[in-house]
N, C-alpha and C positions, 0 to 999 in steps of 0.2 A: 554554703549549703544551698542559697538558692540555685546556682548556677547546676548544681548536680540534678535537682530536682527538673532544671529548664531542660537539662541532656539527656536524661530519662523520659522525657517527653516528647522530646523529639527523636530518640527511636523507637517511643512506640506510635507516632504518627509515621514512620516511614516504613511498617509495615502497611499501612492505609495504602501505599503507593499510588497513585491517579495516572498513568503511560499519558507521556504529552502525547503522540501520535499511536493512535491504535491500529493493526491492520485494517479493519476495515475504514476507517475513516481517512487513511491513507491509500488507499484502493479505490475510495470513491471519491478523493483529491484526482487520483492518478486520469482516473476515468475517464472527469470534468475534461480534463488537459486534452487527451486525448481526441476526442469528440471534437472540441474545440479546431486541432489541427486536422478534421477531417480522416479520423482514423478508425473503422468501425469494425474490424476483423480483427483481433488481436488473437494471436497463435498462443498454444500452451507453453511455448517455450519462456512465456514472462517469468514462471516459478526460479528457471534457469537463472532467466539477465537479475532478477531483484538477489539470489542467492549471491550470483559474484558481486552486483554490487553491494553488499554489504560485507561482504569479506575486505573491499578497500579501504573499510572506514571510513570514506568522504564522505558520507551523509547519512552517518550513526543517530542522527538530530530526528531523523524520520524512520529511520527502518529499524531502531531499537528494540522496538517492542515483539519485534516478527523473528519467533525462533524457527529454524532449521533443523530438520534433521537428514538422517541419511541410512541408506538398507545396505548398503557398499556399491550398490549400480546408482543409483539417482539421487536425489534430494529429494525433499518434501516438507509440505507445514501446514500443518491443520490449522493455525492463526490465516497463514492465506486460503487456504481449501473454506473455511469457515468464511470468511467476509468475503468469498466470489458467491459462497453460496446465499448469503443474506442478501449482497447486489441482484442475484439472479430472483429469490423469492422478492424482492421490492422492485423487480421490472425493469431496472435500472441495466443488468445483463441480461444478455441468454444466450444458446446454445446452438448452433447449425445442427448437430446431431455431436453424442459424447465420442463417438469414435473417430471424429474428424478434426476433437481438440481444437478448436474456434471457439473462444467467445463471441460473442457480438452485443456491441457496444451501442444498448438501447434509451443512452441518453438523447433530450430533445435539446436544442441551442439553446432555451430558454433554461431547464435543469442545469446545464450545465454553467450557465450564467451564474445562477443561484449559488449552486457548490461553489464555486470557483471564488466568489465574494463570500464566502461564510470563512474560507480557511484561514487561521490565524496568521498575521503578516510574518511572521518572521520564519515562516514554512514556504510561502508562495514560492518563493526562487528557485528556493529545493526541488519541492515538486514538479515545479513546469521543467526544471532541468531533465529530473528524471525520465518524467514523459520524454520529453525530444529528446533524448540517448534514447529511449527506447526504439521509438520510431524507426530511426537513423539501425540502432540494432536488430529492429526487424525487419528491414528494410536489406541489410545486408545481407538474410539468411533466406533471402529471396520468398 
């Protein structure tokens, strides 16, 4: 009896659900990295690179929480559209202008210090990986 009562309990706590990694606080892991490697223009095409990477399932551990969707030309995600915009209102991004799709990456070495030591260890690899693939990816598309 107890045991039934203990599994009834635990799914009504897994409605509670808590996202180990939320868009934005994986965005502004990303950012930290970023900064870090001297990278301060970042093209709109990220929405793109984090879509496919998540479709390979290599690092479901971090991009889980960040759905996709699609209009049949592009993707999109209001989870990402949502924490660039919370980064941009906390100063942390901003904009060259919205038709030229740049962000700019208004972390200071010291911010970035900070983020970069707050993120839970067992994320760090992850994330710095992603940054450098990104890099490297944006870097390829000139």
């Amino acid at each position: 009896m107890e045991t039934k009562v203990n599994e009834t309990a635990m799914r009504y706590m897994d409605r509670f659900y808590e996202p180990k990694v939320t868009a934005y606080e994986f965005l502004k892991y990303f950012f930290a990295f970023l900064k870090k490697e001297g990278l301060i223009e970042v093209r709109r095409n990220l929405l793109e690179y984090l879509y496919n990477l998540k479709k390979t399932g290599e690092v479901e551990v971090v991009l889980d929480e960040i759905s996709f969707r699609s209009n049949g030309v592009c993707h999109y995600s209001n989870d990402i559209d949502d924490a660039l915009f919370n980064l941009q209102n906390g100063k942390l991004l901003g904009k060259m202008n919205p038709s030229f799709g740049v962000l700019i990456n208004k972390y200071t070495d010291d911010q970035a210090d900070v983020i970069i030591s707050s993120i839970p260890p067992e994320y760090t690899q992850t994330i710095k990986r992603i940054a450098d693939d990104y890099i490297t990816y944006q870097a390829d598309r000139g």
